[in-house]
C-alpha positions as CSV (number, residue, x, y, z in Angstrom):
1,X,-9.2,15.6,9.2
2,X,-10.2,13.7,6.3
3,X,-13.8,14.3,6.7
4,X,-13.2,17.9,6.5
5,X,-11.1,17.5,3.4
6,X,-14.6,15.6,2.0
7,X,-16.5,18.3,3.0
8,X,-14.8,21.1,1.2
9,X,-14.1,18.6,-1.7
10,X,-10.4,18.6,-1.4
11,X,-9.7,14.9,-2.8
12,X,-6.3,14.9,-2.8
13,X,-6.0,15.7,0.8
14,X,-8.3,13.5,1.6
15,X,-6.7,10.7,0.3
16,X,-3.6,12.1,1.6
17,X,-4.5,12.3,5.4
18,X,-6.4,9.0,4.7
19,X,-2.9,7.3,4.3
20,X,-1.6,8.7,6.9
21,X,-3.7,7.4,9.1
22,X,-3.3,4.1,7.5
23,X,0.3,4.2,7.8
24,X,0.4,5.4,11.5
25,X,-2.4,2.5,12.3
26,X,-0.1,0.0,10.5
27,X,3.1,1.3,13.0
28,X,1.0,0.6,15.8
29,X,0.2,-2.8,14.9
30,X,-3.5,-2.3,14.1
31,X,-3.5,-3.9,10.3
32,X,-6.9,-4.7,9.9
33,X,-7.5,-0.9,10.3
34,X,-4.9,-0.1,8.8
35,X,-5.7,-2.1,5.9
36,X,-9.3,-0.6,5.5
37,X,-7.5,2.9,5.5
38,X,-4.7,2.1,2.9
39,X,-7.1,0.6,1.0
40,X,-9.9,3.5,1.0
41,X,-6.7,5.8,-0.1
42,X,-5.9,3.6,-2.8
43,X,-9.1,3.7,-4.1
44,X,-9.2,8.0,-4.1
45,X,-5.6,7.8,-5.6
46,X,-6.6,5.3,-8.4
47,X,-10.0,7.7,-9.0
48,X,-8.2,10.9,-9.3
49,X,-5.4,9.5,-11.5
50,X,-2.7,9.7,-9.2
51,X,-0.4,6.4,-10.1
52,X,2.2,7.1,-7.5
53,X,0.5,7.4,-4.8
54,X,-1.9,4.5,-5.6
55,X,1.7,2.6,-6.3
56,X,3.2,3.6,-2.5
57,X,-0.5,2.2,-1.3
58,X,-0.1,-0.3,-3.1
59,X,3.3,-1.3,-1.6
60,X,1.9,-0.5,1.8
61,X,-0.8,-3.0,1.6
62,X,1.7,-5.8,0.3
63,X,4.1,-4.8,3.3
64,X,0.9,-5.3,5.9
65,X,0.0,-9.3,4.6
66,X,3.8,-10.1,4.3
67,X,4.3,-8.7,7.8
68,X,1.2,-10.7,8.4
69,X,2.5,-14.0,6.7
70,X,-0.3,-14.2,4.1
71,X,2.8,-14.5,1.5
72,X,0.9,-15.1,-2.0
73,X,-1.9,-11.7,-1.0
74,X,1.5,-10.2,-0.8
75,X,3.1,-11.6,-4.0
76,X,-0.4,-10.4,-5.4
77,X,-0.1,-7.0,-4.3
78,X,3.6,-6.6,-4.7
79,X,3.0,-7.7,-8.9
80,X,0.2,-4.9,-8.6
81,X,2.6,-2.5,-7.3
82,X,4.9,-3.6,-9.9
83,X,3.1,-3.3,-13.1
84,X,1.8,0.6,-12.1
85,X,5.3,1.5,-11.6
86,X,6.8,-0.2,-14.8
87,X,3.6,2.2,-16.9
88,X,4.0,5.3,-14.8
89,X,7.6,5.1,-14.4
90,X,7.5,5.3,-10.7
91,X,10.5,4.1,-7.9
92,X,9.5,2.2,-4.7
93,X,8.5,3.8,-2.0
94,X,12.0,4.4,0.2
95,X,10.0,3.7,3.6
96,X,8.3,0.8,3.1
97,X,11.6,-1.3,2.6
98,X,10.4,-2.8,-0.7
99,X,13.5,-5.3,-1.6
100,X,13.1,-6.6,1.9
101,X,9.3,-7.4,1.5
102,X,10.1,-8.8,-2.1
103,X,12.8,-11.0,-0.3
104,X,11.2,-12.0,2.4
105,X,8.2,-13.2,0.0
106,X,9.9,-14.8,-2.4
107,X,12.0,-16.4,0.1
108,X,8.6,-17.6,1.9
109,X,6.6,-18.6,-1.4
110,X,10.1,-21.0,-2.5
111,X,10.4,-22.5,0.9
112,X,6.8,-23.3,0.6
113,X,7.3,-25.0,-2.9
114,X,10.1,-27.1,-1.4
């Protein structure tokens, strides 16, 4: 479990498992807790230096408000996602369908210009 992980000081698993959980609340529909846990693991990732995973939690968090229709927190989130993968040279995050969310946003944030 993630508290054991704290316990023994394993960071890095903790974040891990933390995620996890995050992405396993988001499949169930619980985002709010989902949320809470993506972003606590984002936080770890971005403390111990870890730009890829801070970039898929990142991603994750932007896929939860699209899916949510709160389109610019998303844009927000998905430029964030963006810039740490254009420094760290990092791909999207296959699972999280990252084109679609982009889409669907961009498609959302036009149509709402209109």
């Amino acid at each position: 479990s993630a508290a054991a992980f704290r316990a023994l000081g394993y960071q890095i698993a903790r974040a891990t498992v933390v995620d996890l959980q995050g992405m396993a609340h988001a499949a169930l529909g619980r985002t709010g807790t989902a949320l809470r846990l993506l972003r606590d693991a984002l936080d770890i990732f971005h403390r111990l230096g870890d730009p890829v995973n801070a970039a898929f939690a990142v991603e994750a968090i932007a896929a939860l408000f699209a899916a949510a229709g709160e389109m610019e927190r998303a844009a927000r989130w998905l430029a964030g996602a963006e810039a740490v993968r254009e420094r760290h040279d990092v791909e999207p995050y296959p699972l999280f369908g990252y084109d679609r969310t982009v889409a669907s946003v961009r498609s959302a944030l036009e149509a709402a210009v209109l």
